[in-house]
C-alpha positions in Angstrom: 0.0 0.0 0.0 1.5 3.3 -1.1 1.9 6.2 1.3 -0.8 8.3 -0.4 -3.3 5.3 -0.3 -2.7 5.4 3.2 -3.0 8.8 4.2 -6.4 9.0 1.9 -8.0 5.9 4.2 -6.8 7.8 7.4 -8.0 10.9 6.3 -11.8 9.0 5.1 -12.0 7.0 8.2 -11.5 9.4 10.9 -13.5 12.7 9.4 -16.9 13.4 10.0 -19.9 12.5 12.2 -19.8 8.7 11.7 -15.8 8.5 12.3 -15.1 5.1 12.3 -12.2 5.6 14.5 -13.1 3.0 17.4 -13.3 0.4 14.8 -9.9 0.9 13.6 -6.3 1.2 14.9 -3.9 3.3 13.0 -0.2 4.3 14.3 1.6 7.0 12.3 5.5 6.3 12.3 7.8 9.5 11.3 10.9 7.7 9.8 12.9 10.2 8.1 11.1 10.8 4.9 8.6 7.8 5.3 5.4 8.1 6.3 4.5 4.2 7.3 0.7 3.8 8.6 0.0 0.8 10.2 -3.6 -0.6 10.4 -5.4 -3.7 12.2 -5.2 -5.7 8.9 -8.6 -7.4 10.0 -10.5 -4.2 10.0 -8.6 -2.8 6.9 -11.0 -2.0 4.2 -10.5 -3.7 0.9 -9.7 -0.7 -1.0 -6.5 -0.1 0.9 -5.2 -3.8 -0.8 -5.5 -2.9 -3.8 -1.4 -2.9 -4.4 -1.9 -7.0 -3.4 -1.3 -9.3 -6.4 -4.2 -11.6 -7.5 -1.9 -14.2 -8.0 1.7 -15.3 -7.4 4.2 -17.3 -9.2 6.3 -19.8 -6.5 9.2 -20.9 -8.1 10.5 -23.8 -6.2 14.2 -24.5 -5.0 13.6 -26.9 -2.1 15.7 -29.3 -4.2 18.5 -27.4 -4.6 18.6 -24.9 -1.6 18.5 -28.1 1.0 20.4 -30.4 -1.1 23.5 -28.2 -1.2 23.3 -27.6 2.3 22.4 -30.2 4.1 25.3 -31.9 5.9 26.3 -35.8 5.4 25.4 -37.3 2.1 21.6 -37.9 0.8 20.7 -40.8 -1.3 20.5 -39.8 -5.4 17.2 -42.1 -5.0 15.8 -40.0 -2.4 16.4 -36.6 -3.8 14.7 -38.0 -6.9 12.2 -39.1 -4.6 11.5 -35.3 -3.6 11.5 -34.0 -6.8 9.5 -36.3 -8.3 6.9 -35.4 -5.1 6.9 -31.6 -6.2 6.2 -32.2 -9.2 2.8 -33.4 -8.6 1.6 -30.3 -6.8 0.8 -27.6 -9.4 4.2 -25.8 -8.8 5.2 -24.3 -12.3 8.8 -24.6 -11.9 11.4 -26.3 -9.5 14.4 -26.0 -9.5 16.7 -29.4 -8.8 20.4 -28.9 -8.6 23.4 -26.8 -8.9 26.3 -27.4 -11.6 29.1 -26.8 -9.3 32.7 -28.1 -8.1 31.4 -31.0 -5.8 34.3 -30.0 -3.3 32.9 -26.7 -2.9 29.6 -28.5 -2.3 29.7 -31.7 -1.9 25.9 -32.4 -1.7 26.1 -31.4 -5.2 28.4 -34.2 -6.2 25.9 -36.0 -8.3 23.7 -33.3 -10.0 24.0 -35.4 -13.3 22.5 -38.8 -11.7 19.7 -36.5 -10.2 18.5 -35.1 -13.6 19.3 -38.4 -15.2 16.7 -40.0 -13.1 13.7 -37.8 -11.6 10.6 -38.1 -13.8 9.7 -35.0 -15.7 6.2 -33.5 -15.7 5.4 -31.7 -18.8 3.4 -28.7 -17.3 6.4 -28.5 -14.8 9.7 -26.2 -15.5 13.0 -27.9 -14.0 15.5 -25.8 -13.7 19.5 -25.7 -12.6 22.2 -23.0 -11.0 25.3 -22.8 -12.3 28.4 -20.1 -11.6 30.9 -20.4 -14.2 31.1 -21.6 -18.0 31.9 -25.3 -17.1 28.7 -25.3 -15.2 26.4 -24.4 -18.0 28.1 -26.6 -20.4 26.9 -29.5 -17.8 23.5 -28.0 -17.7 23.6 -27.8 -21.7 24.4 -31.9 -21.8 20.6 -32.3 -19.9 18.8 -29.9 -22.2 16.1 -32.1 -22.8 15.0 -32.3 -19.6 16.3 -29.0 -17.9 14.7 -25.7 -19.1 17.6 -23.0 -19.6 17.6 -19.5 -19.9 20.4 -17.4 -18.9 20.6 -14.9 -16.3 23.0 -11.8 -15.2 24.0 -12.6 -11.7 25.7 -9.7 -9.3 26.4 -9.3 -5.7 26.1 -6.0 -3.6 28.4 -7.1 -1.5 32.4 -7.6 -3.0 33.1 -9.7 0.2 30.6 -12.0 -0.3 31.3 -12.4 -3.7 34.9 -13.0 -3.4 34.1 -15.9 -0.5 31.0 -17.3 -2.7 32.9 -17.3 -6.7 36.4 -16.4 -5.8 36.1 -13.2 -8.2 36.0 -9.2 -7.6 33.2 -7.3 -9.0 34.8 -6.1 -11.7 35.8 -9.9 -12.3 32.3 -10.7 -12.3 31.2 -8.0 -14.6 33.6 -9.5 -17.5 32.4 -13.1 -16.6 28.5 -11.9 -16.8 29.7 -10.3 -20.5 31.4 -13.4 -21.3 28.6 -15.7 -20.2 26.0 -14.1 -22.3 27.8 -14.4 -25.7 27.7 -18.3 -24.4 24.5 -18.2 -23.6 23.8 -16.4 -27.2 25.9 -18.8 -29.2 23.7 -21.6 -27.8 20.4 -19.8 -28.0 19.6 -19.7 -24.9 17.8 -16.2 -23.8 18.7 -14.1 -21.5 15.9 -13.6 -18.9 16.9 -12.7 -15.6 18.6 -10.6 -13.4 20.0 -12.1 -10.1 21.0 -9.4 -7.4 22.7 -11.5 -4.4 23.0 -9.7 -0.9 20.2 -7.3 -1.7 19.2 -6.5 1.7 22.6 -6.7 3.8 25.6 -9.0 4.2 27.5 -10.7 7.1 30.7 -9.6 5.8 30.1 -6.1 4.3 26.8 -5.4 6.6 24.1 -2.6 5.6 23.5 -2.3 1.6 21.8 1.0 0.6 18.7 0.8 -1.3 20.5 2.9 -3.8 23.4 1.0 -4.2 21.0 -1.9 -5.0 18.9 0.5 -7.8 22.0 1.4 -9.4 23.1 -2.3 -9.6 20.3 -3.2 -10.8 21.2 -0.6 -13.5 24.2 -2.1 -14.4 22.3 -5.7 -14.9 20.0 -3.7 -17.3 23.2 -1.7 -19.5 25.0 -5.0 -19.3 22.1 -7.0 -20.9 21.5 -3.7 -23.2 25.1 -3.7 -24.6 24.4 -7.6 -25.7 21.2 -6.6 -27.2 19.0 -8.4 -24.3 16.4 -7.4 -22.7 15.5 -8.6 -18.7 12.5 -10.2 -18.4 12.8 -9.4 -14.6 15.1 -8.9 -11.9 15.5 -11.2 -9.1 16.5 -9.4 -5.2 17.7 -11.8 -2.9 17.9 -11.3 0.8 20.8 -13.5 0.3 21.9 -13.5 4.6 18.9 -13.0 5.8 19.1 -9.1 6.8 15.8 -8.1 5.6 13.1 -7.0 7.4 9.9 -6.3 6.1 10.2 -2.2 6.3 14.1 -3.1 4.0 12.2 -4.7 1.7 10.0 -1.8 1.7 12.8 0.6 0.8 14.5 -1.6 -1.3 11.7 -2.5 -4.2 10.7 1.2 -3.3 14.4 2.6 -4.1 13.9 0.3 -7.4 10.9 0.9 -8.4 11.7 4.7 -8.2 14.1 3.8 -10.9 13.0 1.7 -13.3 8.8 1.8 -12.4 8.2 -1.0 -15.1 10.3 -3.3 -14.1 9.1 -6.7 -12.9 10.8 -8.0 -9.9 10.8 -10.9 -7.9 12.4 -11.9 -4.2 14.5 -14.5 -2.9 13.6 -14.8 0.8 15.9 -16.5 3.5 14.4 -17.6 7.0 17.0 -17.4 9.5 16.1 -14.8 11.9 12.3 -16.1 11.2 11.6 -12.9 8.9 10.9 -15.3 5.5 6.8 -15.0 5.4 6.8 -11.4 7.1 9.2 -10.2 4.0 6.7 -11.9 1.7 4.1 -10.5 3.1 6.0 -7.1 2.5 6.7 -8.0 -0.8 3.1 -8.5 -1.4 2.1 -5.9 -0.2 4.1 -3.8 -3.2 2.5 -5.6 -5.6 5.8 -7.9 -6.0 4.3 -11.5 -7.5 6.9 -13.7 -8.3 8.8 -15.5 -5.2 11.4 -18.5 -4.7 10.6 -20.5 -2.0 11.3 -23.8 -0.4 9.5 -27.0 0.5 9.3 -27.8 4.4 11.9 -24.3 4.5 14.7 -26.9 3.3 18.2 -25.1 2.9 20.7 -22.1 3.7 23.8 -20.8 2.2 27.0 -23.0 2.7 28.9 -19.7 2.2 26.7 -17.1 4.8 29.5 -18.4 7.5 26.2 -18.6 9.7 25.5 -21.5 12.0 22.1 -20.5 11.8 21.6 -20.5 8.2 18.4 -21.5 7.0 16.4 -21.7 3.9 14.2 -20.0 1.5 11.0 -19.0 3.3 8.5 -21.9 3.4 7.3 -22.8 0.7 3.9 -24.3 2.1 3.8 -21.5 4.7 3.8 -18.7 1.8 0.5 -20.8 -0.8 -0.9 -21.1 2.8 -0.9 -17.1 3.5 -1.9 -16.7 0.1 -4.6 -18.9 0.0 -5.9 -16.6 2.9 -5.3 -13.5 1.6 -7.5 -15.2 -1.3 -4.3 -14.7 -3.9 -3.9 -17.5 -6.3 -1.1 -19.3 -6.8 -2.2 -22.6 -8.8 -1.0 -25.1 -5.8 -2.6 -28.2 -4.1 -1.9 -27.3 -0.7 -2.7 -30.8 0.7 -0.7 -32.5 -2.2 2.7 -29.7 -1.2 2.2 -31.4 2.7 2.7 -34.1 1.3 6.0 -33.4 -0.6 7.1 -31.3 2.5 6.8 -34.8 5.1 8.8 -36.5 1.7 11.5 -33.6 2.4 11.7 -34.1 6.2 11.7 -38.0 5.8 14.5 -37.8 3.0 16.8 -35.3 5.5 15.9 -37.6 8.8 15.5 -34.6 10.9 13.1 -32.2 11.7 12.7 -29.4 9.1 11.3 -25.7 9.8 7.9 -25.3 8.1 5.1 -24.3 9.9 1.8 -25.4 8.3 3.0 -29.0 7.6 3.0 -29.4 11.7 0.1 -26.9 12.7 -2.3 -28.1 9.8 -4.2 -26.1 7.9 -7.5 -23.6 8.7 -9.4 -25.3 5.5 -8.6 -28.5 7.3 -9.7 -27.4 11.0 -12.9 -25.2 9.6 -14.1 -28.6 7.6 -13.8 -30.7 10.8 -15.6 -27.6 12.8 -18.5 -28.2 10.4 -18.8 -32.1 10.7 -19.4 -31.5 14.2 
């Protein structure tokens, strides 16, 4: 909800004879420049939504996120077992594996067996990370199964990058030139934009909204200067630093910049901000969000005990589902995959809906009664 909308619905709900101001709870926060209202979101009236997509894209990375992380080694036969799981619950696309030096990440070691084996669904989009050239030519040898499309990847943060690829940012912006005229010379579009450490870093700490803008700049001249064109740019909250008023200023600082520009976010859990930053996200109209099953995951490279993964993936078609914004998944049938994901690991996994059950479920047992 934008600042104006806010102010307006203030303004409408506490003039005049029938104020409704008993009915309603409003706080006004100065914060610099900001204005941020905050109202009972039970009594808010409908019009003040209307920034609220009518329906999300979830792309899943349960797969990958957990798989990489995870520690001790996991049976190729039951990460095929996962996939194959997700793949029957209206998700769109999942993502299954990275293409990367298995003794950087060893849980990676036999991305080739995985793709060789899971069972593809045809409305389903399976899709792989790699880093580096060698990566995408292993990705390119499973192009019959994996769906590729190329993608500009930078980091707001140069010690994070140089600890994750081993490369300074202005390494990085030669190997993102150089991985595009591969990409063109094997067809493959150019879609995204990937912005790592969006919302802060544990080695470089605070980013600036307008640091991330003008990077996302340079994804959009780089892709320019090869004659591509972003389909959208990706923000991950890479460390988990966001909160939901960062993610606030952040899409806000972007979308100040380039206002047409479709975005999506990459949420992380660990401080237990994953759904309350996707909530945010929603609430600025962002519809496009990477998420994973049973909250599966971390980054091996956030030198973070406490690392954990994407926000939930069940957790976020559960909120939406409430909010009454679509997102084309069997909620009952992504349960399912999510118990697959915590019996496949062999320890309890993070997700909160797979454990507290869900209010269809409780309201059609109230009724039998």
């Amino acid at each position: 909800m934008s600042p104006l909308c806010a102010l307006e619905s203030c303004a409408l709900f506490l003039d005049g004879p029938d104020s409704l101001v008993h009915n309603m709870s409003a706080q006004i926060v100065y914060d610099e420049l900001e204005i941020l209202i905050f109202f009972n979101i039970a009594e808010q009236p409908e019009t003040c939504m209307s920034d609220l997509p009518k329906s999300i894209r979830i792309n899943e990375e349960g797969p990958r996120e957990g798989f990489q992380f995870e520690k001790g080694p996991i049976p190729t036969a039951r990460k095929v077992d996962l996939i194959n799981a997700l793949s029957n619950t209206g998700l769109k696309q999942i993502q299954i594996v990275s293409f990367v030096p298995p003794q950087n990440v060893p849980g990676m070691a036999d991305a080739d067996e995985v793709v060789h084996n899971f069972t593809p669904n045809p409305n389903v989009a399976y899709t792989a990370l790699w880093l580096n050239e060698r990566g995408l030519q292993r990705a390119l040898g499973h192009d019959e199964k994996l769906h590729l499309f190329g993608s500009i990847g930078l980091t707001c943060s140069a010690p994070f990058l140089l600890r994750n690829q081993k490369r300074t940012m202005e390494e990085n912006l030669e190997t993102q030139r150089s991985m595009i005229k591969m990409y063109q010379s094997h067809g493959i579009a150019v879609r995204r934009g990937s912005l790592m450490a969006a919302f802060g870093c544990n080695f470089a700490g605070d980013i600036a909204p307008s640091l991330v803008a003008d990077m996302v700049g340079q994804q959009l001249d780089i892709a320019a200067e090869a004659g591509e064109v972003l389909e959208y740019v990706s923000l991950a909250d890479t460390m988990a630093w966001a909160t939901p008023l960062s993610i606030q200023r952040v899409v806000g600082a972007v979308r100040s910049k380039y206002p047409d520009l479709k975005l999506s976010l990459h949420l992380h859990d660990t401080r237990g901000m994953g759904i309350a930053n996707a909530y945010a996200g929603l609430t600025m109209g962002v519809d496009t969000y990477d998420a994973a099953v049973a909250g599966l995951g971390g980054c091996p490279f956030a030198a973070h005990k406490g690392a954990a993964g994407n926000v939930c993936t069940e957790d976020l078609v559960f909120m939406c589902d409430e909010m009454g914004i679509e997102t084309g998944i069997d909620l009952d049938a992504l349960l399912a995959a999510a118990c697959v994901a915590e019996d496949v690991v062999g320890h309890p996994l993070p997700g909160s809906v797979k454990s507290g059950g869900t209010l269809k479920a409780m309201r059609e047992k109230l009724r039998a009664h």
